[in-house]
C-alpha angles and dihedrals in degrees: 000000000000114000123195115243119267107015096041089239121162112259088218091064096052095060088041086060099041087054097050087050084050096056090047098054092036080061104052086054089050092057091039087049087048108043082043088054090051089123098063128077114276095258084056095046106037086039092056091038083055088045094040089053096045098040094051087040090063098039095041089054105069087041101047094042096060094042089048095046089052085050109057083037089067 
């Protein structure tokens, strides 16, 4: 099993975590996108919620795993 330097914490749980905290904020720009597109019909709305989510998800994962990899090394 890889543990990250430092805490001996498995490597596997931090990008577990980073992708649950990736979700999570990939979720909160999908409601803002949502609630901002209020004015469109629902498959415009609910479409670019679902593209919103997916597109900040995958660029939100190779930037929060590495931050929180230096963190918990600290």
């Amino acid at each position: 099993m890889e543990l990250d330097e430092g805490r001996g914490v498995p490597a596997t749980q931090t990008v577990r975590h980073a992708g649950a905290l990736g979700a999570l904020l990939a979720l909160g720009a999908a409601a803002v996108f949502a609630l901002a597109a209020s004015g469109f019909g629902p498959v415009a709305r609910y479409g670019g919620a679902v593209w919103v989510f997916i597109l900040t998800w995958i660029i939100l994962m190779p930037v929060l795993a590495p931050w929180l990899k230096e963190r918990r090394a600290a």
